[in-house]
Backbone bond lengths (Angstrom), bond angles and torsions (degrees), N, CA, C in turn:
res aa  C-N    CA-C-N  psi(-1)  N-CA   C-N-CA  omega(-1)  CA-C   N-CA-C  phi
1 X - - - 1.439 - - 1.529 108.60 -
2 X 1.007 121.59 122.18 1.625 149.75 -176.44 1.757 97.12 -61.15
3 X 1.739 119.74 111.71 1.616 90.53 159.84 1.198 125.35 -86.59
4 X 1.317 127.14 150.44 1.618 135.09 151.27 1.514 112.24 -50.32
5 X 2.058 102.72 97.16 0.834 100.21 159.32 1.803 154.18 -105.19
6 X 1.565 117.37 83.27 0.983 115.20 -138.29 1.683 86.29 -109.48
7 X 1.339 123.98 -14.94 1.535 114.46 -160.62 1.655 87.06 -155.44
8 X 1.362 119.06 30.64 1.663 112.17 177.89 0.998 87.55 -174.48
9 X 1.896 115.20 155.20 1.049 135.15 -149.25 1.341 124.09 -161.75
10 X 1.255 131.90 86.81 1.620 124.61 -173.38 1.258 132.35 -94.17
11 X 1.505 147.12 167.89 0.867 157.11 141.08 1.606 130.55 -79.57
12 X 1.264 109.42 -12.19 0.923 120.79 -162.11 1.918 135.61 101.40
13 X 1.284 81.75 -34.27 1.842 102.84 172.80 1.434 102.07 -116.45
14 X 1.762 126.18 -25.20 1.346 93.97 -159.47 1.816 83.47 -135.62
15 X 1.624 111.90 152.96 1.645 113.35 -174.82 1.527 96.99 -109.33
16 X 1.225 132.26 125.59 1.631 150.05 164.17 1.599 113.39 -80.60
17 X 0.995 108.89 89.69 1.978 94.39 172.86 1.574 93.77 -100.13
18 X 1.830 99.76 143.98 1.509 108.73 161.67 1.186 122.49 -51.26
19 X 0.973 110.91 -54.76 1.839 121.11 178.78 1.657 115.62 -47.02
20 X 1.425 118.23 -45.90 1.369 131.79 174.67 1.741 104.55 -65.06
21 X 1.007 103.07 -39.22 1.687 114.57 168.45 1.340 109.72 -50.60
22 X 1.120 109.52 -81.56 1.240 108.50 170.78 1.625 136.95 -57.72
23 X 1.005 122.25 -37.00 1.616 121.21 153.64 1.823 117.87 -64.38
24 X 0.834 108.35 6.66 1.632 115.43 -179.39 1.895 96.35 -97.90
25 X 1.491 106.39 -61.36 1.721 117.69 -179.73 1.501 101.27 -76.31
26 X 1.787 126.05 5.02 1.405 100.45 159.43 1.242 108.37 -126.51
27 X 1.255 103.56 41.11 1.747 123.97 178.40 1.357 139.33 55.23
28 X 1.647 108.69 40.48 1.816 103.69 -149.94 1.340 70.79 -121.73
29 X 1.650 142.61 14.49 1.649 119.88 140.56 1.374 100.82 63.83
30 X 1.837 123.60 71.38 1.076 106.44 178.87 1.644 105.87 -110.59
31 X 1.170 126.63 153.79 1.061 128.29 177.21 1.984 115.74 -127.43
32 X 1.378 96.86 142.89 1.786 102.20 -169.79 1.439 114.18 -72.32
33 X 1.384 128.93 112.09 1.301 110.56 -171.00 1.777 106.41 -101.55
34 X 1.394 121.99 -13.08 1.253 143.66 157.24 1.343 132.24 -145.31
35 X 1.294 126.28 150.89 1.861 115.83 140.49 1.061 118.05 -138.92
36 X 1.375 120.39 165.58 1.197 155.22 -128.35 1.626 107.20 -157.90
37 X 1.043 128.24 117.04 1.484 152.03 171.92 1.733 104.26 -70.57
38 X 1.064 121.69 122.47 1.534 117.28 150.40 1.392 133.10 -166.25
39 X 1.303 82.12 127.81 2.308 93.43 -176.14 1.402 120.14 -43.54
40 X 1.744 80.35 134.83 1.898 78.33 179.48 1.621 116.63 -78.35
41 X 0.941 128.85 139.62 1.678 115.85 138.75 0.775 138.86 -30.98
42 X 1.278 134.27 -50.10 1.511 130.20 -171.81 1.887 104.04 -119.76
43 X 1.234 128.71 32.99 1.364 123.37 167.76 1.620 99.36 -165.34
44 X 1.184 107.10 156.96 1.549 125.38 163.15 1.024 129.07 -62.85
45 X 1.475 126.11 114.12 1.628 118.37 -160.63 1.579 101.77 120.77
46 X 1.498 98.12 -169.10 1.710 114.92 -177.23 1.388 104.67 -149.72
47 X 1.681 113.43 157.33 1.144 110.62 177.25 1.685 99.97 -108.44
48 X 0.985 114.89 -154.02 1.542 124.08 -144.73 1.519 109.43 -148.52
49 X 1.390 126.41 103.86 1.572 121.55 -167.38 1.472 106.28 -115.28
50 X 0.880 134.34 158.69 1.689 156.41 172.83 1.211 133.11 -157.75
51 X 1.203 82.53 114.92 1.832 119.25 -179.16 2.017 95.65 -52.03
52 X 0.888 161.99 134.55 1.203 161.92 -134.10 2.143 112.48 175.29
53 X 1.453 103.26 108.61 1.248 90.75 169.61 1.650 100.03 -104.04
54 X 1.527 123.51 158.55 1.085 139.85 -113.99 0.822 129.45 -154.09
55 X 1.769 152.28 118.09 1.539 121.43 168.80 1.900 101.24 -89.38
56 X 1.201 111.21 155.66 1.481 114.10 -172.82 1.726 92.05 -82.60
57 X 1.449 124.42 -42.72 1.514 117.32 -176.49 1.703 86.79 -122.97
58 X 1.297 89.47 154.47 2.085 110.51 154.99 0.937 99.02 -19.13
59 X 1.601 111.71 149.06 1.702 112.92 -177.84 1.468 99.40 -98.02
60 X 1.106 123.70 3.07 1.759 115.09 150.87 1.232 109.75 -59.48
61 X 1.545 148.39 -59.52 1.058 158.16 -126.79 2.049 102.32 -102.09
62 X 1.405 93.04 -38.78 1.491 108.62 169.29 1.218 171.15 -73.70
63 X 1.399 127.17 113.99 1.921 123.13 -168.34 0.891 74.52 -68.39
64 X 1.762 114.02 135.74 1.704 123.38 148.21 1.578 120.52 -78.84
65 X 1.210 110.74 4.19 1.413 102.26 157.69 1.698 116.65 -106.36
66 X 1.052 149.83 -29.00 1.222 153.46 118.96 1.185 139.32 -17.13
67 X 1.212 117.71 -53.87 1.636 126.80 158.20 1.527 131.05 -79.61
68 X 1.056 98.81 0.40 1.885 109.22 168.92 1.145 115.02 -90.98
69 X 1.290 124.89 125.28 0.938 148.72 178.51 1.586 129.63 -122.23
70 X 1.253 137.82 138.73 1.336 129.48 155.60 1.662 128.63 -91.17
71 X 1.091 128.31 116.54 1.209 139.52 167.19 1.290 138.43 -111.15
72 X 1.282 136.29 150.62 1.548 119.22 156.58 1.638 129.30 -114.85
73 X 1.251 112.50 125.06 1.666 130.00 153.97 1.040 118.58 -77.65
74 X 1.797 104.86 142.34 1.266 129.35 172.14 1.328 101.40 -101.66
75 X 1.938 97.05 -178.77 1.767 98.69 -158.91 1.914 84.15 -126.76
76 X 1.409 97.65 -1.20 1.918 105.87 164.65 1.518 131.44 -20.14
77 X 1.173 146.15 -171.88 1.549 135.21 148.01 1.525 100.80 -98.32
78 X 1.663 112.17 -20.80 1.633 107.23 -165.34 1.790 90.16 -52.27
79 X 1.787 95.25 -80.89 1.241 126.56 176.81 1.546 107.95 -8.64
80 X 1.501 119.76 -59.01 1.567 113.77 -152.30 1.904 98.31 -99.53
81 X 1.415 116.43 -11.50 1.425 120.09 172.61 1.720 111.55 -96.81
82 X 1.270 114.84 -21.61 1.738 99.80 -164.15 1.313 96.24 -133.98
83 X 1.566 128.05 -18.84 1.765 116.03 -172.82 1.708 112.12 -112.27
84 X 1.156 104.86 17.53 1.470 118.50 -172.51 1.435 118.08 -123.63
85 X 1.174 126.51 95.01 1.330 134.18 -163.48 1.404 111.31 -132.24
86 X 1.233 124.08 103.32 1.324 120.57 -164.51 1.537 128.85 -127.15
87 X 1.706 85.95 42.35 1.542 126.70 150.27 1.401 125.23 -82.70
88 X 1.387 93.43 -26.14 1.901 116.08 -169.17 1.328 86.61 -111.36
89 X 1.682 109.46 145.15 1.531 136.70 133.38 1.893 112.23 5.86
90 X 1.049 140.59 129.00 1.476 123.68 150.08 1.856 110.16 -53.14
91 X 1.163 122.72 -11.71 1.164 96.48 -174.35 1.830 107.72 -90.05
92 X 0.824 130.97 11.18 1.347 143.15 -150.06 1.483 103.68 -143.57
93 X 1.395 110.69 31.51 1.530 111.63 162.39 0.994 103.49 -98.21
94 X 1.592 116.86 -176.77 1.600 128.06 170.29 1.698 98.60 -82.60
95 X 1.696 93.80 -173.46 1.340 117.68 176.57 1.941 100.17 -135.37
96 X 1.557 101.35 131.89 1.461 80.44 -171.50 2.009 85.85 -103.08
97 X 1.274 108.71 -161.03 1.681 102.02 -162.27 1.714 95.30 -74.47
98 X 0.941 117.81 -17.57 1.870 114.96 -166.90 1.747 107.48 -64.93
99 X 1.330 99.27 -31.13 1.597 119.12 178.57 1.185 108.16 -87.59
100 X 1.544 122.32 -46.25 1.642 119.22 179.45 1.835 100.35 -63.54
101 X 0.888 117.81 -40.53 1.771 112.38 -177.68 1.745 113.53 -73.17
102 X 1.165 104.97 -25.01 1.479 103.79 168.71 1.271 121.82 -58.56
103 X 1.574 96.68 -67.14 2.171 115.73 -179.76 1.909 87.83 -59.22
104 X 1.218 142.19 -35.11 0.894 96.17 -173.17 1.602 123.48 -107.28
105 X 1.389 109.46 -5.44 1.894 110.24 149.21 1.701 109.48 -53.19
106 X 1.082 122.49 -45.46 1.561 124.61 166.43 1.306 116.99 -40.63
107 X 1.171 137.04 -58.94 1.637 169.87 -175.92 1.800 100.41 -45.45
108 X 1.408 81.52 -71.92 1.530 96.57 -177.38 2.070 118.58 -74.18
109 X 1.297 103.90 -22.88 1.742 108.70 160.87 1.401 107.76 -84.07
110 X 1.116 127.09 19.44 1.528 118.58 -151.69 2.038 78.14 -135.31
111 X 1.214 104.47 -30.60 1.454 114.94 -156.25 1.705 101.06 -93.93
112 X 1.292 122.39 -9.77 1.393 140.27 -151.84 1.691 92.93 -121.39
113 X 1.329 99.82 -53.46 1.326 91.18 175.81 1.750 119.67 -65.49
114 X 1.059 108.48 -28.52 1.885 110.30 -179.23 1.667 88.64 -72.15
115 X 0.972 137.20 -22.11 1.575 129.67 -147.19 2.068 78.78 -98.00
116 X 0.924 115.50 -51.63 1.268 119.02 -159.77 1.867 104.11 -65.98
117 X 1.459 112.88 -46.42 1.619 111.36 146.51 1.043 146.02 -50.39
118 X 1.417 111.64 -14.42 1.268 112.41 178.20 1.239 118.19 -108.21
């Protein structure tokens, strides 16, 4: 499967998201803690998600134990036009559906596994 590359970028060895670009040059030090491949709906191809730990503000502004956070970005147009605001906190972005279907396949393996312990 071909990704849609409109906001991510590979080499082959290494994945570029705009968004990570940009939270890197506005100092919130993000680092990839996974990704995840997933087809769009409405185009040919897949977009590109990452699990991302995080500073919530500039690491001037920041307790690094307090302001870290984990999140995930998409490499979408929703994602990089309407849930990305980087006036606000990272924790106070949107989620566009590529992220809502992730946390909640997570949720539910997460929910299977307690079922399977118990």
């Amino acid at each position: 499967m071909q990704l849609i590359d409109d906001h991510v970028s590979t080499d082959g060895a290494t994945v570029r998201f705009d968004v990570l670009t940009e939270l890197e040059q506005a100092h919130h030090n993000p680092e990839i803690q996974q990704l995840r491949v997933h087809p769009s709906d409405s185009r040919a191809g897949a977009h590109v998600l990452a699990e991302v730990e995080v500073l919530d503000v500039p690491v001037e502004e920041a307790d690094a134990v307090e302001d870290t956070l984990t999140r995930w970005v998409c490499s979408c147009e929703d994602f990089w036009y309407n849930r990305v605001d980087f006036g606000q906190p990272v924790s106070e972005w949107g989620e566009c559906k590529h992220i809502r279907n992730e946390v909640r396949s997570k949720r539910a393996a997460a929910d299977d596994d307690q079922q399977t312990l118990g």
